[in-house]
N, C-alpha and C positions, 0 to 999 in steps of 0.2 A: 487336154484332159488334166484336170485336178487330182493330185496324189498329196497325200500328208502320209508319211511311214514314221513310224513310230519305230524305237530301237532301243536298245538299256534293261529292259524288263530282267528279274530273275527272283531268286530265293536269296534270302538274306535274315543274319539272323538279329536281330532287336538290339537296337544299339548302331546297326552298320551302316551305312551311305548306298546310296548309285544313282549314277547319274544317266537320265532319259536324255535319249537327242529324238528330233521331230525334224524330218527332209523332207521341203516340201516345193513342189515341180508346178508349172501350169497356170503361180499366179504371179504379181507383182507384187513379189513377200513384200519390198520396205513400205508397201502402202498400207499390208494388212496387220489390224490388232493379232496377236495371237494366245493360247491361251494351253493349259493345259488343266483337264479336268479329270474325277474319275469315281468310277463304281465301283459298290462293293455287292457280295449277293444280299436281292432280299432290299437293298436302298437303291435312292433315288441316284443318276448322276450330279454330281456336284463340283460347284468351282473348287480348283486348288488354285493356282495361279496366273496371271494372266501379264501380258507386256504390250504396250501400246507400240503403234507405228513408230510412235516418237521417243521412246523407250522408258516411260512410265511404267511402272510395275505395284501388282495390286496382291494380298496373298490372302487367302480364307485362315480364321484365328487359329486353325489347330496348327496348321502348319508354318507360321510366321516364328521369324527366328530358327526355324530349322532349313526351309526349303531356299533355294534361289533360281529363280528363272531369269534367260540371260536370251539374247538372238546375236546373231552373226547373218548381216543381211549380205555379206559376200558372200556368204554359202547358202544361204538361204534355208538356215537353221534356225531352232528355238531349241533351250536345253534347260531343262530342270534337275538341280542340284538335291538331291537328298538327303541328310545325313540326320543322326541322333533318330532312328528309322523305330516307326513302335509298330504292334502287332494290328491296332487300328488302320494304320495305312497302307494295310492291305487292300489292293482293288485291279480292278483293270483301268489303266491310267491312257484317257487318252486326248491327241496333241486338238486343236480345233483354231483355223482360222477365221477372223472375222472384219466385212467392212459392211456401215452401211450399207443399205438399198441393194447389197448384190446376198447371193445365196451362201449362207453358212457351210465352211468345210470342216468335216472329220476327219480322222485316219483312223486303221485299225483296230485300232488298242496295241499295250503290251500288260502283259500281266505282272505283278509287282507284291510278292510274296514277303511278309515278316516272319518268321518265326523261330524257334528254339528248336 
């Protein structure tokens, strides 16, 4: 069975950092891209960042220069760095694995609050 959990989420207030971890059980992380994406209310889901098997890293423009996404295939982690955090990127943020020809994985979300 396939798990992505998703962990880091909170309230923070504009200006401040956190960092998401993404634990994920069931597959053969170092073969999978992985990625982490997110929605807000009212939009669509959208890329924020994503890390190749090979550790290639790709970031959507708003959040280039602020975000970093990172994996640890011994633990079989993905983690995305926050910081300089604006009230836009507020959303439910969430981790997703990907290979070729097999089925796309999610986790739960976690929720990721900016405000004042």
């Amino acid at each position: 069975q396939v798990q992505l959990v998703e962990s880091g989420g909170g309230l923070v207030q504009p200006g401040g950092s956190l960092r998401l971890s993404c634990a994920a059980s069931g597959i053969i992380f170092s073969m999978y891209d992985m990625g982490w994406y997110r929605q807000a209310p009212g939009k669509q889901r959208e890329l924020v960042a994503t890390i190749r098997s090979g550790g290639s890293t790709n970031y959507a423009g708003s959040v280039k220069g602020r975000f970093t996404i990172s994996r640890d295939n011994a633990k079989n982690t993905v983690c995305l760095q926050m910081n300089s955090l604006k009230p836009e990127d507020t959303a439910v943020y969430y981790c997703n694995a990907y290979r070729p020809f097999l089925p796309n994985y999610w986790g739960q979300g976690t929720q990721v609050t900016v405000s004042s």
